[in-house]
N, C-alpha and C positions, 0 to 999 in steps of 0.2 A: 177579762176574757181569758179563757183556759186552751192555749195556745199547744195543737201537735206540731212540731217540725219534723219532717221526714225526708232525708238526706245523704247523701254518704259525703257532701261535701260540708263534713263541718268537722273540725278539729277536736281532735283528743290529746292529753298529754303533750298539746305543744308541738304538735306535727304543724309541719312548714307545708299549709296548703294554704289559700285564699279564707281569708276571715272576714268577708262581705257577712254571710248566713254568720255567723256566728255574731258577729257585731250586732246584727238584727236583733238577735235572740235576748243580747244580754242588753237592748233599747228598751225592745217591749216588757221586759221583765222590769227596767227602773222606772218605768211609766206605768205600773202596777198591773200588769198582768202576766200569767202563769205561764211559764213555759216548759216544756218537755220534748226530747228530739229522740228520733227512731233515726238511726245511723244503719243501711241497706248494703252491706260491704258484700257485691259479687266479686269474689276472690279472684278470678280471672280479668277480669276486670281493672282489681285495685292492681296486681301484680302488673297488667301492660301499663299500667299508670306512673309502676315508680314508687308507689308506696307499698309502705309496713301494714305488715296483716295483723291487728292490735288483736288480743284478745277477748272473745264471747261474754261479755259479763255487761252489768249497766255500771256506769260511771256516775261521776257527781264530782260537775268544776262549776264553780261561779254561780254555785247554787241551783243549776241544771239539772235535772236528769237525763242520762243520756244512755239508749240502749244499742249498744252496740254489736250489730248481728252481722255474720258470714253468713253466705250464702255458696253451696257451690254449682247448685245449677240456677238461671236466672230467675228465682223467684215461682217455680215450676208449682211449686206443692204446698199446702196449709201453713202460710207465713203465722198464723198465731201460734203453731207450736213453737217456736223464737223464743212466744215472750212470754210472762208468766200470767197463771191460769187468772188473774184476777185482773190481766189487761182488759179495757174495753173502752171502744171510741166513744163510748155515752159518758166521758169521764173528760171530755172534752167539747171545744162550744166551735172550734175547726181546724180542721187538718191542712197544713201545706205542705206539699212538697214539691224539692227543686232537686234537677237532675232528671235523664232518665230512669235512673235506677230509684230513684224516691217517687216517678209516680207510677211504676210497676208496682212498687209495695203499698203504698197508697191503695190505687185499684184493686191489690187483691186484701188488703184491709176490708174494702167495700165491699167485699162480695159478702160479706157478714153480717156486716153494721153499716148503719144510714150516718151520717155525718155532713155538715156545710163544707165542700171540701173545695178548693184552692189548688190549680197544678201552674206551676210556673214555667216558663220556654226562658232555656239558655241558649248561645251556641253550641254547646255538645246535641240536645234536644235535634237540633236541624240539622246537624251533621250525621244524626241516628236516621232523621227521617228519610235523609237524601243519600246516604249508603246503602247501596244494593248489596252489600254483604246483613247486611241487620233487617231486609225487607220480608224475611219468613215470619217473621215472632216478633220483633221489637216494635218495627212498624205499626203493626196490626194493632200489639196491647198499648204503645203509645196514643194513638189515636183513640182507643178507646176510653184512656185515662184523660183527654180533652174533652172529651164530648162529656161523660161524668161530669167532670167539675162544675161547681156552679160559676166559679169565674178564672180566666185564663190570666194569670201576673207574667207580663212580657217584660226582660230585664232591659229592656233599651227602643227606642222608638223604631231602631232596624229591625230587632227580633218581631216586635209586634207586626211589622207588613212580612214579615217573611213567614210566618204561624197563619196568618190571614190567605198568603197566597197559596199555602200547603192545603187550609183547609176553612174555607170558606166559611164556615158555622162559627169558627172563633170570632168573629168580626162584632159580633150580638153580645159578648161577655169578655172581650179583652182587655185591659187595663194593663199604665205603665206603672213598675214598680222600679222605681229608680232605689241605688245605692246612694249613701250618703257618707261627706266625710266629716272628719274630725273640725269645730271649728277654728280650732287652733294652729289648722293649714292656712286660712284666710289672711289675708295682709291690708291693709288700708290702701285704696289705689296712689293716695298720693305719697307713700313711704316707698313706690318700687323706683330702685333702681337705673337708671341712663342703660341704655344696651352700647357698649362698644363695639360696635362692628368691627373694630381692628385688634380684639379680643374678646372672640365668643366662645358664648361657655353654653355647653348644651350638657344633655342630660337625660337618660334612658334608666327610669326603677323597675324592675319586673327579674322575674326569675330567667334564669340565662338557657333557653330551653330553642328549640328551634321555629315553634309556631311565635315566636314573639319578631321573628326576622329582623334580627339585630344585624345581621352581615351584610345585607344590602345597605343599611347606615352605612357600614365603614365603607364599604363599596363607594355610596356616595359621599362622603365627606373630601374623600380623594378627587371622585370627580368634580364636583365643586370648584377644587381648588382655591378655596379659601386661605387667606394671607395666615393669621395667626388661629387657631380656636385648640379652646381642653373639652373633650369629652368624657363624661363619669358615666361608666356603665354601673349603676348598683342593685347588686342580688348577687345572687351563686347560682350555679346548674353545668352539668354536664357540658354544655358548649366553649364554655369558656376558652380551654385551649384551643379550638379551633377558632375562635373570634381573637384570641391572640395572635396567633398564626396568621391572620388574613390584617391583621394592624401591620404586623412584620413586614407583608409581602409588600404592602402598599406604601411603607417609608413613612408612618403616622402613628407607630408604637409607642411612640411619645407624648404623642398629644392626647393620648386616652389614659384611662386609671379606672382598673377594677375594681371596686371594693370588697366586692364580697358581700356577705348577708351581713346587714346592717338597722337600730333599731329605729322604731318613728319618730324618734327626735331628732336624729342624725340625718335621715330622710329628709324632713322640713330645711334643718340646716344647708343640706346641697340645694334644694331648690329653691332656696330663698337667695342662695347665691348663682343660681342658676340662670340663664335667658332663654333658651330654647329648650320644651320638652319633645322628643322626640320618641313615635314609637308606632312602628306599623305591622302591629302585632297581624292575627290571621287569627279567624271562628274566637275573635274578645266577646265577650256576651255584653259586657258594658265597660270594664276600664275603670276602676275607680281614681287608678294613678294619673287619670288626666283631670279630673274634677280638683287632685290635689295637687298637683302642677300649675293649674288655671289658677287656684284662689290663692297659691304662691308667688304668682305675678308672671308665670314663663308663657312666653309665644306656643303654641300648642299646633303639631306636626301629628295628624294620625294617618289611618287608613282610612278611606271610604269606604262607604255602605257597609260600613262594620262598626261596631264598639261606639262611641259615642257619639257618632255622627248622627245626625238631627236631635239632639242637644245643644254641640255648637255647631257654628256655623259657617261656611267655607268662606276665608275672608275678611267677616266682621268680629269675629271671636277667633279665629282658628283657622287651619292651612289644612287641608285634606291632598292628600296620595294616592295613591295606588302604591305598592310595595317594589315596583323597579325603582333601581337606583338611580337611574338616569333622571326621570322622575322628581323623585328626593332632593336630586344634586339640582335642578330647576328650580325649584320651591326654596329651598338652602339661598340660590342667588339672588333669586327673588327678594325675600327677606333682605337680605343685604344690601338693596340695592331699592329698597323701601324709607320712606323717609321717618326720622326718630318718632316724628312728632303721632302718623300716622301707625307706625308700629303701639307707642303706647295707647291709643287708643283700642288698638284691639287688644291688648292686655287688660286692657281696665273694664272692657265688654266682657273680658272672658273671668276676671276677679268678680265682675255682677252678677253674672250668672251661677258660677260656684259657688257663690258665697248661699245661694236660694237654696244647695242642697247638702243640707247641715243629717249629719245621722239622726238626730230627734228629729227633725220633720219627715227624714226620707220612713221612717220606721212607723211615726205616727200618718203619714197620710198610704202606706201601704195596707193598715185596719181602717183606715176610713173607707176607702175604698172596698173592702170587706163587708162592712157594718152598712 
């Protein structure tokens, strides 16, 4: 199959954004089919984001192509003048794209050429549709880019009821397309670990950014008031000093350890030595750091109705939140005050279930679904 990706979330040169799409890419590609990605950079856009404005040219990593276009108004005018005169969707067997800005370009791909085309719903997606600053123009072409498709890929079983409640016609052509991770996060359930309760170690991977709501953790760990526990924060981002600041105020600057950006081997290595993952991010589209936390053996803390919730499950697998700390610090005692036996059962429930979503199946059953 001769696969478009159309995107602005997929990595060039090693930029430090989320490597879900790209991992895909380079799945379907060692499973023998073609890949090609139209990268959608609205400049104003990438710039509130935080990222580098790479430059206009097509790229070539991992055997890829990958055309990489600025935009600076949102896709307003003849997106094939971008790419060169010899582009054409007939050159491909279907088009996906994720993001809103990958299915504005998408849709106006279409207004030229017929294609099998594929739009996927993230949480940005729902956050476009449900802001009333984006409801003149984004709204309107995003919808219109749903109804196109021939089938809508919802990244997470939340997103798919939230895409369904927005707009009812999705309900007829939704499908989940779940992420998948590396297998070599998985652990045998009978290799994990005793949890010490009288020395817990928990553990937060994600970029240090404020929609990931790491300060209500520390908030809760305080309130909690737990005997002994080390907490590893691991990633980088902007917040950092202020999550150090608020460990300080709290008298538990001790008990945490920043690492900083660190690589997937090192990652495996904290969470294999880890008990609790913890992380009640805010608009997660799926979370793949909790799939690899689970098949690492750790007790798994997210948010409700968000991110990988109805995947696992509150209790049997997994402890669901809301994002107050008071909350947190509940769920925190709880656990500790859980018995060993019954604790590793829901680790060993939540090792079964990750272990089901391996990157080659999650990549091979999002073209079955297709096909």
């Amino acid at each position: 199959m001769k696969i478009l990706l159309v995107t602005d979330l997929y990595p060039i040169n090693n930029e430090n954004i989320t490597k879900a799409l790209f991992l895909f890419a380079i799945e379907w590609q060692k499973q023998g089919h073609s890949v090609e990605v139209i990268r959608p950079n609205f400049i104003l856009n990438t710039l509130i984001r935080g990222r580098k404005i790479s430059e206009e040219k097509i790229y070539y990593e991992n055997g890829i192509k990958i055309y990489n276009l600025n935009f600076h108004t949102p896709f307003l005018f003849n997106v094939y003048n971008k790419l060169p005169d010899n582009f054409s969707l007939k050159n491909y067997d279907v088009m996906i794209s994720h993001m809103p800005s990958g299915a504005l370009m998408a849709s106006k791909l279409l207004k030229k050429e017929k294609i099998k085309y594929i739009c996927a719903v993230h949480a940005s997606d729902i956050v476009v549709l449900k802001n009333i600053k984006y409801s003149v123009y984004f709204r309107k072409q995003l919808e219109k880019a749903y109804k196109t498709a021939d089938k809508i890929s919802a990244r997470s079983p939340v997103l798919k009821t939230k895409i369904e409640r927005i707009f009812p016609f999705a309900k007829e052509k939704t499908f989940i397309a779940y992420s998948g991770i590396d297998e070599k996060f998985i652990i045998k359930p009978e290799l994990i670990k005793e949890i010490d309760k009288n020395n817990l170690k928990l553990i937060t991977t994600a970029a240090l950014i404020k929609r990931k709501n790491i300060s209500p953790v520390i908030k809760a760990l305080k309130e909690a008031n737990i005997k002994n526990f080390k907490y590893t924060i691991a990633g980088k981002g902007k917040e950092r000093k202020k999550l150090e600041k608020l460990a300080e105020k709290y008298n538990i600057r001790n008990n945490i350890t920043f690492t900083g950006k660190i690589n997937n081997n090192q990652v495996i290595d904290l969470l294999r030595q880890s008990d609790i993952f913890i992380m009640v991010s805010k608009n997660e589209t799926f979370g793949l750091s909790y799939l690899e936390a689970a098949a690492s053996g750790n007790i798994i803390i997210a948010k409700k109705n968000d991110g990988i919730d109805g995947l696992l499950t509150d209790e049997e697998n997994a402890f669901f939140v809301s994002a107050n700390y008071k909350e947190i610090a509940a769920c925190l005692r709880k656990i500790c005050e859980t018995e060993t036996n019954k604790l590793n059962e829901i680790r060993t429930a939540a090792i079964n279930i990750a272990s089901r979503y391996t990157l080659s199946s999650a990549a091979e059953n999002y073209l079955k679904n297709i096909k």
